[in-house]
C-alpha positions in Angstrom: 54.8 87.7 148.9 56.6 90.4 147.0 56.1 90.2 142.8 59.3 89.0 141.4 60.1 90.4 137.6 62.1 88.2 135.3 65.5 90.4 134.1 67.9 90.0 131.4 71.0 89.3 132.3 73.8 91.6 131.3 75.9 91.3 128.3 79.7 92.1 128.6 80.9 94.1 126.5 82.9 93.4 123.4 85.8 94.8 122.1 85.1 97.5 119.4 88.8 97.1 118.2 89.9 95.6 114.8 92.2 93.1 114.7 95.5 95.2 112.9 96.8 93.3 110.0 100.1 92.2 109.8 101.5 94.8 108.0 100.0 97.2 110.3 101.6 95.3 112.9 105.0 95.7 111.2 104.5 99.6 110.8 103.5 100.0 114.4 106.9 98.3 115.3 109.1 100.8 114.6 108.8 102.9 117.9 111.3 105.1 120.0 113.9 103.1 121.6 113.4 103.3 125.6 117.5 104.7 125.9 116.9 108.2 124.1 115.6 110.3 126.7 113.8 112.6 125.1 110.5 112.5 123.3 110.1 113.2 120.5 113.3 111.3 119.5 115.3 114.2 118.8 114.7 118.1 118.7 116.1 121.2 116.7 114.8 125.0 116.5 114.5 124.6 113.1 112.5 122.4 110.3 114.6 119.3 109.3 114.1 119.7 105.5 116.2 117.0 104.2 116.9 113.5 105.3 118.8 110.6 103.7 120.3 107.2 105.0 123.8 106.1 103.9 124.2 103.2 101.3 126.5 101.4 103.8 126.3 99.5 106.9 125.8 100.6 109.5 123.3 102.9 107.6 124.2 106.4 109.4 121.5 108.9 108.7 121.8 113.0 108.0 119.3 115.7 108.6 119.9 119.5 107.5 118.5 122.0 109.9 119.2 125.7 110.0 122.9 126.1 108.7 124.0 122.1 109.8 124.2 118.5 109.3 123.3 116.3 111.9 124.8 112.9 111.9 123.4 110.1 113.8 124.5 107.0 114.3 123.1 103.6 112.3 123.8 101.3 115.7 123.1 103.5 118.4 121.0 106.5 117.3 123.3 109.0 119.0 124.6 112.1 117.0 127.8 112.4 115.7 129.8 115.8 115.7 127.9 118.2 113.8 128.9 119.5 110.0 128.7 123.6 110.6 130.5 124.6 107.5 127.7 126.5 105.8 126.9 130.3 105.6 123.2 129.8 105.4 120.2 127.7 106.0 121.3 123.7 104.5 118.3 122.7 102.1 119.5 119.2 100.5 121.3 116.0 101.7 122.7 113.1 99.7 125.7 109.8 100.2 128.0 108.8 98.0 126.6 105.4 96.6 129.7 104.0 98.6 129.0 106.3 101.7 132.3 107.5 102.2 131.5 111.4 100.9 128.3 113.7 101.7 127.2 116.8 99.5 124.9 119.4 101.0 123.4 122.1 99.0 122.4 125.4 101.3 120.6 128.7 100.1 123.7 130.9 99.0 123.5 128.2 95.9 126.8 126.3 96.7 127.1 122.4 97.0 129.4 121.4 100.0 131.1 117.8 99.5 132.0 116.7 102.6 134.2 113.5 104.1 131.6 111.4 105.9 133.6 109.9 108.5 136.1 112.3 109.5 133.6 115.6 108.4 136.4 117.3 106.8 135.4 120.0 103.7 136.5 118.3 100.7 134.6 120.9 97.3 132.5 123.4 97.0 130.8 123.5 94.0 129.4 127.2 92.8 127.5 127.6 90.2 124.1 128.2 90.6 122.1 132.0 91.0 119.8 131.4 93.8 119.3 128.3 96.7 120.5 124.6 96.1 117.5 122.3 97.0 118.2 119.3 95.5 121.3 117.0 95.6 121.7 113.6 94.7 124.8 111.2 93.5 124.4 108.7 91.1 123.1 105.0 92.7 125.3 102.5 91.0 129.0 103.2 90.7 129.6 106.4 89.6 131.6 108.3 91.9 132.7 111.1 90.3 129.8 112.8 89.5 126.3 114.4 91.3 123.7 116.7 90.1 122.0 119.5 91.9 119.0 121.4 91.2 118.1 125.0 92.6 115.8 128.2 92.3 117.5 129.6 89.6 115.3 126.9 87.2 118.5 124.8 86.6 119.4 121.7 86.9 123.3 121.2 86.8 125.4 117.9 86.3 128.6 118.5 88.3 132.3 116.7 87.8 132.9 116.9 91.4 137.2 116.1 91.1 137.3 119.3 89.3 134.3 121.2 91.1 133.1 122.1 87.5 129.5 121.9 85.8 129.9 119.4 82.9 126.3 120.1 81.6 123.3 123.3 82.7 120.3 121.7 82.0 117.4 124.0 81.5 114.1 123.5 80.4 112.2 124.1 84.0 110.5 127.8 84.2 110.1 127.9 87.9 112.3 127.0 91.4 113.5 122.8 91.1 112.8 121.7 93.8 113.3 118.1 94.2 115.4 115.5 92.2 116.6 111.7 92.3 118.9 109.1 90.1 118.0 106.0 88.3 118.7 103.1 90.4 119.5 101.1 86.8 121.9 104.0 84.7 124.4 106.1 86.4 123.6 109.2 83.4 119.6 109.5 84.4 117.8 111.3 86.8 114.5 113.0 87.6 113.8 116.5 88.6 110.8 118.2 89.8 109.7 122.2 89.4 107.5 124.4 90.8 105.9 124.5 87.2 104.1 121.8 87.5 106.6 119.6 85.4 108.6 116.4 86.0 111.9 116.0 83.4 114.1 113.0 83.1 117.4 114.0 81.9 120.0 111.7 80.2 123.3 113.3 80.2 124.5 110.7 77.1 122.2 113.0 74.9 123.5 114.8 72.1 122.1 118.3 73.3 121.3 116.9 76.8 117.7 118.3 76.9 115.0 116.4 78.7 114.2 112.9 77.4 110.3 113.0 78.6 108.3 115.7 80.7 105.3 114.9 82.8 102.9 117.2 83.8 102.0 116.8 87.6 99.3 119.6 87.5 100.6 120.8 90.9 104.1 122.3 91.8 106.0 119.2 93.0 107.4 118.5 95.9 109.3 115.7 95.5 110.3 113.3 93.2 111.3 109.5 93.2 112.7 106.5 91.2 111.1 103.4 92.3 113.6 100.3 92.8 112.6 98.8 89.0 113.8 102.1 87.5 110.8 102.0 84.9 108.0 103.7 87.3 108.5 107.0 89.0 106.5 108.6 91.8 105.4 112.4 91.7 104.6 114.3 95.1 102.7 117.6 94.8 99.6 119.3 96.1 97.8 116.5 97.9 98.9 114.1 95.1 101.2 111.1 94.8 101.4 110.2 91.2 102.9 106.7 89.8 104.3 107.3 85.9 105.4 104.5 83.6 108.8 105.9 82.1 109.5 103.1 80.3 105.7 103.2 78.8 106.4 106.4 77.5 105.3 108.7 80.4 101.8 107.1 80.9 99.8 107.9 84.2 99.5 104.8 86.0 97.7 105.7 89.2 96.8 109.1 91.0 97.1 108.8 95.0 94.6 111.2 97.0 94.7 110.3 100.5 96.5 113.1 102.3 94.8 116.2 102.9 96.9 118.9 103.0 100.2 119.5 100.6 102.8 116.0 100.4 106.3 117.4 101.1 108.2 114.1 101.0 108.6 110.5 99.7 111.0 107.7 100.2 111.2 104.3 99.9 110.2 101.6 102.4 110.1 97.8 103.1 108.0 95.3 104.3 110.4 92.7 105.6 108.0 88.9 106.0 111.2 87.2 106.1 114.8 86.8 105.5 116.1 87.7 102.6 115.7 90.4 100.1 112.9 88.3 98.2 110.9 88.4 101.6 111.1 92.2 101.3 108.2 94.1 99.5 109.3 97.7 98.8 106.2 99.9 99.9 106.2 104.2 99.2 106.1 106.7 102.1 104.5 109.4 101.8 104.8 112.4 104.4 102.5 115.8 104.2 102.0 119.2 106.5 98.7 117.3 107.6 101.0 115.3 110.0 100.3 111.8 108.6 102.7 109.4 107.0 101.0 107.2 104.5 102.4 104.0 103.2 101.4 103.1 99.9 101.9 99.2 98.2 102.0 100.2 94.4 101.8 96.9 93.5 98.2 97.0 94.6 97.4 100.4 94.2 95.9 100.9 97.6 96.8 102.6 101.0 98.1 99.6 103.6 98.9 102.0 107.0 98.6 105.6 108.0 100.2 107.1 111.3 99.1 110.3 112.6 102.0 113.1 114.1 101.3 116.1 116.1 102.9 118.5 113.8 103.6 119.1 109.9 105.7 116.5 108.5 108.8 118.2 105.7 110.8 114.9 105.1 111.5 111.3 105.9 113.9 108.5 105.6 113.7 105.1 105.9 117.2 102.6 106.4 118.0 100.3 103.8 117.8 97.2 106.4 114.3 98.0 107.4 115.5 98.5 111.0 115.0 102.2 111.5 112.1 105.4 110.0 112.8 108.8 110.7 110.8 111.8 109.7 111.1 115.5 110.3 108.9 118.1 111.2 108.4 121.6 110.6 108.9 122.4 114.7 112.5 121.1 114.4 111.4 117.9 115.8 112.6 114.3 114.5 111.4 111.2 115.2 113.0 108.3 115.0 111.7 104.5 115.0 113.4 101.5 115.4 112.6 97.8 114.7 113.6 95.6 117.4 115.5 92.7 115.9 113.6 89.4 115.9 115.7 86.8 118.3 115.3 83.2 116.7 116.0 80.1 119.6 114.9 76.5 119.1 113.2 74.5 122.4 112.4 70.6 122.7 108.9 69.9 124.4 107.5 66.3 124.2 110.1 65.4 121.9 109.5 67.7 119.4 111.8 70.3 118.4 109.9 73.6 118.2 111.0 77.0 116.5 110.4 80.4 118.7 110.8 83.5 117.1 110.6 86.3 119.8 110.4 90.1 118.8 111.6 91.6 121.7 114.0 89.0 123.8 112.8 91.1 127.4 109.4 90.0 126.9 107.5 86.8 127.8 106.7 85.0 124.7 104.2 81.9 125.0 105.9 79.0 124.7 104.5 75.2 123.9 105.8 74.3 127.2 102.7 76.5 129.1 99.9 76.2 130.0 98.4 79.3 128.5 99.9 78.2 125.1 97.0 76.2 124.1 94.2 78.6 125.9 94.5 81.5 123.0 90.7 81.4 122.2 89.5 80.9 118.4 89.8 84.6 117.2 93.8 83.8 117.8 95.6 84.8 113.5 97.9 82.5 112.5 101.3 83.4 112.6 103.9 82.4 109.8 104.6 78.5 109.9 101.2 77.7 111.4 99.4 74.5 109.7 96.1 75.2 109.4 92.8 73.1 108.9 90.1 74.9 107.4 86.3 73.8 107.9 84.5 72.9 105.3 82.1 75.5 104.0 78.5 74.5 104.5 76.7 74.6 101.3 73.6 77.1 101.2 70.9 75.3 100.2 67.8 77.0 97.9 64.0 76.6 99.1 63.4 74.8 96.0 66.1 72.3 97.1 64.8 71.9 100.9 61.2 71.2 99.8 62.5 68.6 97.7 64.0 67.0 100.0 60.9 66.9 102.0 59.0 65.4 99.0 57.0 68.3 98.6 56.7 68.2 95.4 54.2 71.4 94.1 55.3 73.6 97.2 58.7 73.0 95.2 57.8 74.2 91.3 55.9 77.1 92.8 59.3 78.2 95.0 61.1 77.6 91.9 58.7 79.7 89.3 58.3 82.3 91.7 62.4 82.5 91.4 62.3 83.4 87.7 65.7 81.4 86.8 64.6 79.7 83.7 68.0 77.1 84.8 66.5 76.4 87.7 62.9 75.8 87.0 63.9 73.2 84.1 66.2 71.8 86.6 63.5 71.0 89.4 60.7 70.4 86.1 63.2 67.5 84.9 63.5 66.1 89.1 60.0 65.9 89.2 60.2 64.1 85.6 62.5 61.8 87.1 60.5 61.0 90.5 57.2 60.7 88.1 55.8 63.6 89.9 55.4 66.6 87.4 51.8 65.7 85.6 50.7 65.5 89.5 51.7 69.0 90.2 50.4 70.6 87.4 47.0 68.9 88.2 46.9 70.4 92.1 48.0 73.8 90.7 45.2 76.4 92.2 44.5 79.4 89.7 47.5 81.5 90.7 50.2 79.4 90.2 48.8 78.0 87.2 48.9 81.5 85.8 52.9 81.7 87.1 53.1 77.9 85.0 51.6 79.0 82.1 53.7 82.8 81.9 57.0 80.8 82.4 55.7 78.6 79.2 54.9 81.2 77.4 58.2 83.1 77.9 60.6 80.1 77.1 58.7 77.4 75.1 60.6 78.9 72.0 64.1 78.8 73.6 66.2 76.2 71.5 67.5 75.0 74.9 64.5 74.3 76.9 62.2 73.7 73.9 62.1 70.1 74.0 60.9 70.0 77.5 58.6 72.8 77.5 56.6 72.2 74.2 55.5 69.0 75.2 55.0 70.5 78.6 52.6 73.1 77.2 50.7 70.4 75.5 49.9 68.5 78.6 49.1 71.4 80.7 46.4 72.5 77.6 44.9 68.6 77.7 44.7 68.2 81.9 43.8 71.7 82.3 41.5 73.1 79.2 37.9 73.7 81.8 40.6 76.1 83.9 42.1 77.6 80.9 38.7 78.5 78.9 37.1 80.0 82.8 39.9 82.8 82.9 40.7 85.5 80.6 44.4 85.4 82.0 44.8 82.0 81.5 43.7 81.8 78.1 45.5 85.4 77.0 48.8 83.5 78.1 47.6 80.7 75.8 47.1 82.7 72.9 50.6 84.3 73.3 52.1 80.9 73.6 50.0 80.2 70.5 51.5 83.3 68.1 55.3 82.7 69.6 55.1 79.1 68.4 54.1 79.7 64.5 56.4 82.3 64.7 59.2 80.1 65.6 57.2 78.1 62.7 58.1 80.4 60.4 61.4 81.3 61.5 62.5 77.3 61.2 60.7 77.1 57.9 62.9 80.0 56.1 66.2 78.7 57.7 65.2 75.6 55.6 64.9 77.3 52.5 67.9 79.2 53.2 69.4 75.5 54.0 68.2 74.0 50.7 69.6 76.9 48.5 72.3 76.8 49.9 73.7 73.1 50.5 73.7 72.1 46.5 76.2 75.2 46.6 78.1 74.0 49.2 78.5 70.1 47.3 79.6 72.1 44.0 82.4 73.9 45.5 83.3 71.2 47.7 84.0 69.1 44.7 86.0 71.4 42.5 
């Protein structure tokens, strides 16, 4: 008869995967619709170095490459007619807060102000000495105005009607490079620099010099007004920076999670709802390591982080939260889109049930399956979800379990050996209570006498065990004296008791004195 062996049998193997978190879930949603052919989304020869999203539904979007403007549709994604009215490379992109016009800035150091719809060439503002990189119009209703910033080191606060500079604004030593507007005051805006310095300009100045100046400590990048128009968010370096304006230019938080230089930011949203107050507004942040990183700065801490194949110069995100797009330094620009969420009721068993389905072409598990109520345990709750929690089972200490047991000396020891003075008096005072204590201290061995006697010794004096431990001590010194005298240990924890006691003696006795000097004192000025 052959030997048999006894084998284990094998384990399957689990899933080393994380479940994502919602918001990660949200982020990864935004993906390249299957109708655009080509991947990435869209492609140019050169870098895409400016991107911005019209105010306005349908949300068109722009993105400057070479000596162009590419227009895209909101709806469909599909480029519009191209804007080729420059004479070199366009740098900077901005709407009109009603997004009817679009100003350009390109490297000869002319604004363009062009017709969005129709594309027509409306101004062209000429002023500054060396390449336009930043453009922006005011947010809120002014509609006559923008300001543009260049490497000649000024910024310049155009009337665009009369394609004349109302205001040079100077301050910056070194190329501006980056600049956006308050979304709460038509006359302020930011700029950034290549020396290291962030201004915030108020055109209703006197002089019209910088109100405040931050120092990034890196040349910055890019520069942006968060949606409460009292924080502002510096890019530079491998840096994102949140300031307080309105706290006077304090640092808040310093943002080091990219590895290589951050070219661009923009503002996103987290959409758990419907609704603007089911929007949280999140930071992008883009870099020529190829991630984008989305920052909560409400929190202060990193919530996603997607990985592209190639160094990231800008990106833009639409003001309905239905469409990212970012552009690379190869020309290439990817664009994401949302899939709209498709809300339908159903009645099963009488009950009228809510299905929210995020892509309508796929099978979504209804209550009406079968597999509907096979999801396993490890299933997240999704939004609506009632949910009953177990109750927590309490932890039990050893102390606790022997006591239960009736084990009364195993019990103290567990506790002394613990060293929480709390919880020694606590299971001291049990034992009182179950007329067990003087019992314990009688089947003590030598040992755990000693750990009875140290804990004595270390809190007999304590006002708020005192009353318990004292006449403790005293017992223990009447039911155990022949073990006491028999060990030097034992009787050197005695004699500290001992000293600590008349010192507390003492101690008590000269708070009396103090007490009697004192209180006749007290009654005189009491009664005048």
């Amino acid at each position: 008869m052959a030997e048999a062996f006894p084998v284990k049998p094998k384990l399957r193997p689990t899933s080393s995967k994380l479940t994502p978190t919602p918001e990660a879930k949200y982020w990864r949603s935004f993906k390249i619709p299957k109708d655009i052919e080509t991947t990435p989304s869209k492609s140019f020869t050169f870098p895409i170095n400016s991107i911005a999203f019209s105010p306005v539904a349908p949300h068109d979007f722009v993105a400057t490459h070479s000596a162009s403007v590419s227009i895209f549709s909101g709806k469909t994604l599909e480029p519009k007619p191209t804007i080729s009215s420059f004479s070199d490379t366009a740098a900077a992109v901005s709407f009109r807060c009603d997004g009817k016009l679009l100003a350009a800035g390109d490297l000869t150091g002319t604004v363009h102000v062009f017709d969005a719809n129709s594309r027509s060439h409306l101004r062209r503002l000429k002023g500054h000495a060396a390449a336009v990189r930043s453009v922006s119009y005011p947010r809120a209703a002014d509609k006559l105005h923008l300001f543009s910033g260049g490497d000649d080191s000024v910024v310049k606060y155009w009337d665009v009607t009369t394609e004349k500079c109302v205001f040079n604004l100077l301050g910056h030593k070194d190329y501006v490079r980056c600049g956006d507007a308050s979304p709460i005051s038509d006359e302020m805006f930011v700029s950034g620099s290549y020396d290291h310095r962030v201004r915030v300009w108020d055109v209703r100045v006197s002089n019209v010099s910088s109100v405040m100046e931050l120092n990034h400590e890196k040349p910055v990048e890019s520069v942006l007004y968060l949606p409460s128009g009292g924080l502002i968010a510096t890019a530079g370096g491998n840096f994102v920076k949140i300031w307080d304006v309105i706290g006077g230019g304090k640092l808040l938080y310093s943002m080091e999670s990219h590895i290589k230089t951050v070219t661009a930011l923009c503002m996103g949203k987290v959409a758990r709802g419907s609704g603007e107050e089911a929007e949280e507004n999140r930071i992008l942040s883009v870099a020529l390591d190829g991630y984008m990183k989305v920052f909560d700065y409400a929190k202060l801490k990193i919530t996603h982080s997607l990985r592209f194949p190639e160094p990231l110069l800008s990106v833009g995100f639409s003001p309905d939260c239905s469409t990212r797009v970012i552009g690379t330094s190869k020309g290439n620009l990817y664009i994401g889109r949302r899939k709209a969420k498709v809300e339908s009721e159903e009645v099963v068993g009488g009950m009228q049930w809510k299905i929210v389905e995020d892509d309508p072409g796929r099978k979504v598990l209804r209550p009406s399956y079968f597999k509907y109520f096979q999801r396993g345990q490890n299933l997240k709750p999704s939004e609506g979800d009632y949910l009953i929690k177990r109750r927590k089972k309490v932890k039990m200490a050893e102390f606790d379990k022997l006591l239960k047991k009736f084990r009364h000396r195993e019990a103290l020891v567990a506790a002394l050996n613990r060293r929480n003075p709390e919880s020694v008096v606590a299971v001291m005072e049990e034992l009182v209570a179950r007329k067990k204590l003087m019992k314990c201290v009688s089947n003590l061995d030598t040992e755990e006498l000693a750990l009875l006697l140290a804990f004595l010794q270390k809190y007999s004096t304590m006002p708020r065990y005192a009353g318990l431990l004292t006449r403790l001590a005293n017992k223990v010194v009447e039911l155990r004296a022949e073990d006491i005298k028999s060990s030097d240990q034992l009787r050197s924890y005695i004699r500290n008791l001992k000293r600590d006691v008349e010192e507390e003696i003492r101690i008590q006795q000269s708070l009396l004195e103090i007490q009697g000097i004192i209180s006749p004192m007290l009654r005189i000025a009491a009664r005048s």
